[in-house]
Backbone as a printed PyTorch tensor [residue, N CA C, xyz], in Angstrom:
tensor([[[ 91.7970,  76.0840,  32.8070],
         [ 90.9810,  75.7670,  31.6540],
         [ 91.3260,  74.3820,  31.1380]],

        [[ 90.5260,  73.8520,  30.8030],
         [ 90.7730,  72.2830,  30.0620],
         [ 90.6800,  72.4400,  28.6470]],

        [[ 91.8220,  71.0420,  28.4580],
         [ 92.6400,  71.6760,  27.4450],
         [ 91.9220,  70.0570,  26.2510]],

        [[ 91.3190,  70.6980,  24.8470],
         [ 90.7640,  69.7820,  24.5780],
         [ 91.7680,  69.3400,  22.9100]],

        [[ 91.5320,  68.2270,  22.5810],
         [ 92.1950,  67.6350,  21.1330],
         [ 91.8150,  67.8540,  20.0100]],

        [[ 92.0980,  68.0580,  19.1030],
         [ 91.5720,  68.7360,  17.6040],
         [ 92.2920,  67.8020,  16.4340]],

        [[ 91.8440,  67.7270,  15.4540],
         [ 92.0430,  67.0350,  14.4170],
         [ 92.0850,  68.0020,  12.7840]],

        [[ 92.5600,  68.4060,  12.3730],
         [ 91.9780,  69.6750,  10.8590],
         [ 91.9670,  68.5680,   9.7920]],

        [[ 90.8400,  68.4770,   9.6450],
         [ 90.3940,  67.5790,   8.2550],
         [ 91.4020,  67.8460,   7.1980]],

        [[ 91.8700,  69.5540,   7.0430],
         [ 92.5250,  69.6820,   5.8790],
         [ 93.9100,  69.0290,   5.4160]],

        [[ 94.3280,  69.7060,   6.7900],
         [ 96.4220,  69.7200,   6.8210],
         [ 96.2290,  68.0650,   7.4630]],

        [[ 95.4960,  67.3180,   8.6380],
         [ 95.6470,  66.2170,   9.0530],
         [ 96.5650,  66.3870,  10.2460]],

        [[ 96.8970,  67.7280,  10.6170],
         [ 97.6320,  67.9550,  11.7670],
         [ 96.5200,  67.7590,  13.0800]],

        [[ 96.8770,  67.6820,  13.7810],
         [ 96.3050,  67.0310,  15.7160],
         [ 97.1740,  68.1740,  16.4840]],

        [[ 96.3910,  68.3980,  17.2350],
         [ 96.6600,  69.7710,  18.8580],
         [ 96.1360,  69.8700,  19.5500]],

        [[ 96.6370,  70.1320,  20.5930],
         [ 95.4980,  70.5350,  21.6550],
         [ 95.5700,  72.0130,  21.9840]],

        [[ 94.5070,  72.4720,  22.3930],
         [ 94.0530,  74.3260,  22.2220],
         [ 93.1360,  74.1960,  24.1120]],

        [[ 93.6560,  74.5920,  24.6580],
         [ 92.8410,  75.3060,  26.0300],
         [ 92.1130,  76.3000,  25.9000]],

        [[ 90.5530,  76.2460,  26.2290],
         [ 89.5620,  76.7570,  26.0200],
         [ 88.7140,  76.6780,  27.5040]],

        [[ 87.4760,  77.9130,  26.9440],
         [ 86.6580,  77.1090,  28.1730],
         [ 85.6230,  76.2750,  27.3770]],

        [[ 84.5570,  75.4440,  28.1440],
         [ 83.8910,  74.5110,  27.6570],
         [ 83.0100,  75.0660,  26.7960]],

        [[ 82.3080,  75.9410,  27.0570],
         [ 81.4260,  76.2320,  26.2120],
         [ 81.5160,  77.0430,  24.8150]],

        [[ 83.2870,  76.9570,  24.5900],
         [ 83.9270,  77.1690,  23.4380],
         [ 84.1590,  76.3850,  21.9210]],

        [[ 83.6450,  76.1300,  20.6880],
         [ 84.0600,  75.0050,  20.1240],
         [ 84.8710,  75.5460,  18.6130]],

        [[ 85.8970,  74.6740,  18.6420],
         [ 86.8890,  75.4670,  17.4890],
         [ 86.5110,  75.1070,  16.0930]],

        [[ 86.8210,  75.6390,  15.2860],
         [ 85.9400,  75.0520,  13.8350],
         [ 86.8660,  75.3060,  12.9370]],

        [[ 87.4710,  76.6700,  13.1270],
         [ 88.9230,  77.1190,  12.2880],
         [ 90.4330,  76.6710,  12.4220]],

        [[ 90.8900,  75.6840,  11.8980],
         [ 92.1810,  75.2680,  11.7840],
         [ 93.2350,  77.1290,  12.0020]],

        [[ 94.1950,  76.9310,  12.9390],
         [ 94.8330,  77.9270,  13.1300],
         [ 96.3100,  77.6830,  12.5610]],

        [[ 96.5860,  76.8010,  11.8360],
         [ 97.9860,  75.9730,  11.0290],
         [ 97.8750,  76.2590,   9.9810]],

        [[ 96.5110,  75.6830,   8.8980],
         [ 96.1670,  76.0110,   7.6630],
         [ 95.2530,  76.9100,   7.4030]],

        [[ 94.4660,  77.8920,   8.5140],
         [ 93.4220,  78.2240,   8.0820],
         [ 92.4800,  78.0760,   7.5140]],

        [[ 92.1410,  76.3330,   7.1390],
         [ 91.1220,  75.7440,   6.7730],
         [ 89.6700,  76.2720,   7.6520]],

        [[ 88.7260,  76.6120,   6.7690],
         [ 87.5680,  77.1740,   7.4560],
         [ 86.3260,  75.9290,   7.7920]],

        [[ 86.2090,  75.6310,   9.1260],
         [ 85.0610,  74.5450,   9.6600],
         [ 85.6410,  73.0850,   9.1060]],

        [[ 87.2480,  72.9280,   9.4780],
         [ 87.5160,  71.9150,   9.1690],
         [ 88.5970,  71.4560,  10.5530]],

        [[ 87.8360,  71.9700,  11.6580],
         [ 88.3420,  71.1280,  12.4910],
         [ 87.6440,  69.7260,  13.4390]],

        [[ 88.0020,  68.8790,  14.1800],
         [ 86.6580,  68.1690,  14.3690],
         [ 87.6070,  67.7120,  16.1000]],

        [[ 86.7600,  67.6510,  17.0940],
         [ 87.6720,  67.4500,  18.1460],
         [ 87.4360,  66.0020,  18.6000]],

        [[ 88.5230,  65.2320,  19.1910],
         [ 89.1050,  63.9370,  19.4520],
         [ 88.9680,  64.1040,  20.3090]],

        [[ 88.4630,  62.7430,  21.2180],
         [ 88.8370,  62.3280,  22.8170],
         [ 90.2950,  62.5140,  22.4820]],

        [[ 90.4270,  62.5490,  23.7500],
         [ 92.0950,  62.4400,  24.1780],
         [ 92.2590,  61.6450,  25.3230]],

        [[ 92.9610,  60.8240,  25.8090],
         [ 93.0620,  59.9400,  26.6350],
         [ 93.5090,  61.1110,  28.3810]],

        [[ 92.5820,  60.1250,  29.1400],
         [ 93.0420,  61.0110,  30.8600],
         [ 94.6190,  60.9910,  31.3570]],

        [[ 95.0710,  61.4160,  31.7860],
         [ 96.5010,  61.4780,  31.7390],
         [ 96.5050,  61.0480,  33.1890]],

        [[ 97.3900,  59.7170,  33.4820],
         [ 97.5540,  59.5270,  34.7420],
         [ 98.9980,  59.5900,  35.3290]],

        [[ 99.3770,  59.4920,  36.3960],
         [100.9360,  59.5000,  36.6440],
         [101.1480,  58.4710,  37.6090]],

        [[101.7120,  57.2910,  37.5700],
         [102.1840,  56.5130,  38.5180],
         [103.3140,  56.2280,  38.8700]],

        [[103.5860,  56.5790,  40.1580],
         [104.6340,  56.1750,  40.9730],
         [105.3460,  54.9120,  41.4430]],

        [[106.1290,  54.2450,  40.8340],
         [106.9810,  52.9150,  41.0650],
         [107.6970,  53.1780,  42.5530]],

        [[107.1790,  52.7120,  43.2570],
         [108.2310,  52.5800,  44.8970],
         [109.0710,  51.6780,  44.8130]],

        [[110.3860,  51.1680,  44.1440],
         [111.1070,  50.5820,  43.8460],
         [111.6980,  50.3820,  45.6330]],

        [[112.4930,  51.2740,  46.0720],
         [112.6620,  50.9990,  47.7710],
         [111.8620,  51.4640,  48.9660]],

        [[111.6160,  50.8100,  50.0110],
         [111.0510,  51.0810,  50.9780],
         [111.6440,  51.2750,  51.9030]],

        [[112.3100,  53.4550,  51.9540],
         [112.9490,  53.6370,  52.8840],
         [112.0360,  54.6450,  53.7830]],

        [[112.1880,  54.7600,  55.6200],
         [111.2140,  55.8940,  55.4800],
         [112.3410,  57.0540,  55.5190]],

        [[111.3520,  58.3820,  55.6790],
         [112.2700,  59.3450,  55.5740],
         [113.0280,  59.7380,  56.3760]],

        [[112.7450,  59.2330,  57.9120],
         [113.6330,  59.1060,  59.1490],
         [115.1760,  59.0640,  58.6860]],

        [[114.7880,  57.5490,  58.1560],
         [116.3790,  56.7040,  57.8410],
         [117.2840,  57.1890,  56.7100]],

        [[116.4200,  58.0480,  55.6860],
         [117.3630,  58.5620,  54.9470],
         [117.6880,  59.5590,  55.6220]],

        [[116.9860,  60.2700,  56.2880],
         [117.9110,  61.6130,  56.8480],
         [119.1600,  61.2210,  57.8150]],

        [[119.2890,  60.3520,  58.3870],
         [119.7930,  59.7690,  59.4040],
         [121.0120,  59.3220,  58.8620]],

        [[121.0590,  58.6460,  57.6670],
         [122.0320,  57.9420,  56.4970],
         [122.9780,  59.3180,  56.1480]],

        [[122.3350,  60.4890,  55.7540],
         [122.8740,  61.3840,  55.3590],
         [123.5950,  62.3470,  56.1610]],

        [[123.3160,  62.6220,  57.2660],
         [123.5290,  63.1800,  58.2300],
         [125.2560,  62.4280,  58.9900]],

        [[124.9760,  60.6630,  58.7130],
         [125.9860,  59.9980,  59.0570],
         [127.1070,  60.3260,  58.1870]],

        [[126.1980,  60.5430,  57.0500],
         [127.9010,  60.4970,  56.2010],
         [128.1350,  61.8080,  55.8550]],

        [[127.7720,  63.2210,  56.3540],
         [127.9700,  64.0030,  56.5840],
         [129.0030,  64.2160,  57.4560]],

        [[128.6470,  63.8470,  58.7120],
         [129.5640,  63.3400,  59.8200],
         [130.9470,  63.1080,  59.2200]],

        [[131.1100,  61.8720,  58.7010],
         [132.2560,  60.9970,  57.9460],
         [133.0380,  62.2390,  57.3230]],

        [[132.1330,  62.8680,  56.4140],
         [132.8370,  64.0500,  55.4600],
         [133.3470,  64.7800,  55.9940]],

        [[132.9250,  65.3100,  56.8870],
         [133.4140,  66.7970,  58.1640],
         [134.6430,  66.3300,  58.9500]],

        [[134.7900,  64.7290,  59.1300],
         [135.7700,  64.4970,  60.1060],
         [137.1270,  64.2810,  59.2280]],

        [[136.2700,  63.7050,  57.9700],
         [137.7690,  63.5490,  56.8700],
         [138.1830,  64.8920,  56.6960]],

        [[137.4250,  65.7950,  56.2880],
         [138.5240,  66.9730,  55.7420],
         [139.1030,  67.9510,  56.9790]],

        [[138.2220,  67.3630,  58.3980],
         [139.4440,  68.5320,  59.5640],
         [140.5690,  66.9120,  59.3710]],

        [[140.5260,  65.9770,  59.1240],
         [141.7010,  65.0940,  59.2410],
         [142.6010,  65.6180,  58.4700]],

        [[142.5580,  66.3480,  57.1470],
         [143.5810,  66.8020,  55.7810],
         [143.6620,  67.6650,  56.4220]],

        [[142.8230,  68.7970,  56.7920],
         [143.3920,  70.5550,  57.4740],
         [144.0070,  70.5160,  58.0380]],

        [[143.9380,  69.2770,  59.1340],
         [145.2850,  69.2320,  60.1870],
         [146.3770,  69.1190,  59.6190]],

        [[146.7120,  67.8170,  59.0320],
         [147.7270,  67.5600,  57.9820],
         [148.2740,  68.3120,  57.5130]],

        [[147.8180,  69.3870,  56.7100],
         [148.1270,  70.2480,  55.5300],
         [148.7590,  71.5490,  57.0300]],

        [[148.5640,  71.4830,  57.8460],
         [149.0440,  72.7640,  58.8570],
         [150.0520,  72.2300,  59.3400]],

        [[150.1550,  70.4910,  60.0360],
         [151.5950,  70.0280,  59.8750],
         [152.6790,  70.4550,  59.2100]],

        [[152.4100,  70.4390,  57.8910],
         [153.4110,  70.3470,  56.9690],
         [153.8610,  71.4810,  56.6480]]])
């Protein structure tokens, strides 16, 4: 359901209420002001994505996997150690 903007003449409070379209609100549900609501555009909501680095996903898996590697070999390096001793 799309979700539309409201204004209550009375209280001066703003909301948004999900409805269907062929619904229109008139009763403030805050103050109970009667036929004192009036509805506002509301701006489209967009979301943009900043690609700050250009890695593909190959290379990060590959990166991670390496230093996975690294990690696994350091701690049988201490297990050994620690069975030395």
């Amino acid at each position: 359901m799309p979700s539309y903007c409201y204004r209550c003449k009375d209280c001066e409070e703003q909301f948004e209420q999900s409805h269907s379209i062929t619904v229109t609100l008139e009763d403030c549900h805050l103050c109970a002001g009667q036929g004192s609501l009036e509805r506002i555009p509301s701006l489209t909501r967009r979301v943009t994505i900043h690609k700050t680095v250009n890695h593909k996903a190959g290379d990060v898996v590959k990166a991670h996997i390496e230093e996975a590697r690294k990690d696994v070999k350091e701690e049988k390096r201490k297990a050994s150690q620690e069975m030395v001793e």
